[in-house]
N, C-alpha and C positions, 0 to 999 in steps of 0.2 A: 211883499205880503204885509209888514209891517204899517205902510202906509194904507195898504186897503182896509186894516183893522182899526186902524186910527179912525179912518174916512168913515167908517160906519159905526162909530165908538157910540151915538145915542141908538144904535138899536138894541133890542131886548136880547138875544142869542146869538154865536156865531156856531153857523152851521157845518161842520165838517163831513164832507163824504168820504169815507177810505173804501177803493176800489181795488180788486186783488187781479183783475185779468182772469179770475175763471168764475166766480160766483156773477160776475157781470163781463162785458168785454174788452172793459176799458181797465187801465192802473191808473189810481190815484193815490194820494198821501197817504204815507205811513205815520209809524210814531215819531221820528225826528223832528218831520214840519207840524205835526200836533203840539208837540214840544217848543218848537219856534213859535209858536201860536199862543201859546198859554204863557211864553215870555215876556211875549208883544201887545197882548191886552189881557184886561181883567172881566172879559165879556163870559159867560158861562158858556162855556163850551159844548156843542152840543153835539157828537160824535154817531153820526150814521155808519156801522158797517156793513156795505156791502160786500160781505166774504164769505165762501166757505169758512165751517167747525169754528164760530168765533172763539167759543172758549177756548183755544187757544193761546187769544193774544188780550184777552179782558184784560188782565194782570197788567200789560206793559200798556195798552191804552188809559190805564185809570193813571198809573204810575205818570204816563206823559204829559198827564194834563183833561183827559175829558172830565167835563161835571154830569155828562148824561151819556148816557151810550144805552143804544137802538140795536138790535138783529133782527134779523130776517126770522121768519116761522119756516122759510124753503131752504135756510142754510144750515141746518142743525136739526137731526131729530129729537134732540135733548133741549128743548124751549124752555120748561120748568126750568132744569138747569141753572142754562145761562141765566136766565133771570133772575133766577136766588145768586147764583155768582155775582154779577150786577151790584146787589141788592150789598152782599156781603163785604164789598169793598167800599161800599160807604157812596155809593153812587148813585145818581137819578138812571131807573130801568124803562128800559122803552121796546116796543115790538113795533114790527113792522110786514107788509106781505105786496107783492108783488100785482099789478093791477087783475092780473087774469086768476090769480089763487083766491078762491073761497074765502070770502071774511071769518065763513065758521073756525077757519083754521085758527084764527086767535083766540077764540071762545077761553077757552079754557087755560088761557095767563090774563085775562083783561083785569080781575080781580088784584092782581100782583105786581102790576106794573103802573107809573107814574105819567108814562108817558104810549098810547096809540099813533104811530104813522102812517095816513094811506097816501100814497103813492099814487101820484094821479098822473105817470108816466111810467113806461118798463126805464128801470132805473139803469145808469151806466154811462148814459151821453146828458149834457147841459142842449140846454135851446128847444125842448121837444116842447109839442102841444098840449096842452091839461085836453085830458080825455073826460068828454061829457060825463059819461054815465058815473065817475066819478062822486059826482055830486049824492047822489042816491047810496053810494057807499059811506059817505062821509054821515049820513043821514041817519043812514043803522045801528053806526058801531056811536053817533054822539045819544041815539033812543040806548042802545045796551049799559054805556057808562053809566046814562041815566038812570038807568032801573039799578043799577047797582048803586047808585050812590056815591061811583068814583070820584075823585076830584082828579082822574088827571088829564094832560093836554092831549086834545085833538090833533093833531100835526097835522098838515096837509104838505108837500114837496111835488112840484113839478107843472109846470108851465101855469103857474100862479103870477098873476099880473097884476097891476091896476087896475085892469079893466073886468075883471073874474073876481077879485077879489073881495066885493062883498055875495056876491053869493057864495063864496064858499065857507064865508060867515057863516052868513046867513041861514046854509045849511047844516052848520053844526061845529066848524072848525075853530079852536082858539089858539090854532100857531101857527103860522103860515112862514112857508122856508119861500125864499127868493133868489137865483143867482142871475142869472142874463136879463133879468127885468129890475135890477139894483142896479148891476154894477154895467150901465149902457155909456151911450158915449159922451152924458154929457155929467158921468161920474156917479160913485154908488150916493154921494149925501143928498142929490137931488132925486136918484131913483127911490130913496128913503120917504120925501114927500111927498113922491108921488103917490104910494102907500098910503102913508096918512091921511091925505087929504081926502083919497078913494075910499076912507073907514071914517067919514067923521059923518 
């Protein structure tokens, strides 16, 4: 892990998913290998959870090393909450929802938080397809930030390529998460250019 954080050392974020096996179906990282992460580079950490009741483990995520931590609007009825929680440990606060939930669901934290994720895959497995209509969501919620005057990041996560990647620009997004379209077989510093060079 240490070498793939190396390997991607000039990009802007390193994207962490932690996956608990019930809020999605898969387990992924916990705090240890966040912690091994935040050892291993000095990239801003950028910490997705996808879990059930996060406030739970806000505490020991910030503690391990996130710079930004993300929840679900589906895994918590308490959204405000976690996101003053977030807010209060000196962190970058991010929301996030699920492709088939309502954007209105985020309506009312957009004002409060730094960072917007849409999810432009059902989150839990790596390799899935960016689902079109996606695009027209990413469209919405960057007219909302707009009228509000937000400054914060658009995210986009999920079958984001070189080849998608300016229109999801283009329609609204300023952060794009990458995993299997990075780190391919001919290494993540080239799947990096390929990026770039798709954005210039």
């Amino acid at each position: 892990m240490a070498d793939d954080l190396q390997a991607i050392g000039d990009a802007d974020w390193a994207h962490v998913d932690v996956m608990d096996g019930a809020f999605v179906p898969n387990i992924s990282f916990g705090m240890p290998i966040l912690a091994a992460a935040r050892r291993a580079s000095p990239l801003f950490m950028d910490v997705h959870l996808m879990i059930e009741a996060p406030e739970r483990y806000l505490k020991d995520f910030a503690a391990a090393g996130a710079d930004g931590l993300t929840v679900h609007v589906e895994s918590t009825p308490h959204i405000h909450r976690a996101v003053q929680m977030i807010r209060e440990l000196g962190k970058k606060a991010g929301v996030t929802l699920n492709p088939g939930t309502p954007l209105e669901a985020i309506k009312p934290v957009l004002a409060d938080v730094d960072l917007v994720l849409i999810m432009s895959v059902n989150p839990g497995f790596g390799g899935q397809k960016f689902i079109p209509q996606s695009l027209d969501r990413i469209r919405t919620v960057r007219h909302w930030l707009d009228d509000l005057g937000s400054p914060a990041e658009l995210q986009v996560d999920g079958g984001v390529t070189p080849q998608n990647a300016r229109a999801v620009v283009h329609a609204g997004a300023s952060c794009l998460v990458a995993g299997s379209a990075v780190f391919g077989a001919d290494g993540p510093r080239a799947g990096l250019e390929r990026f770039r060079e798709a954005l210039k």
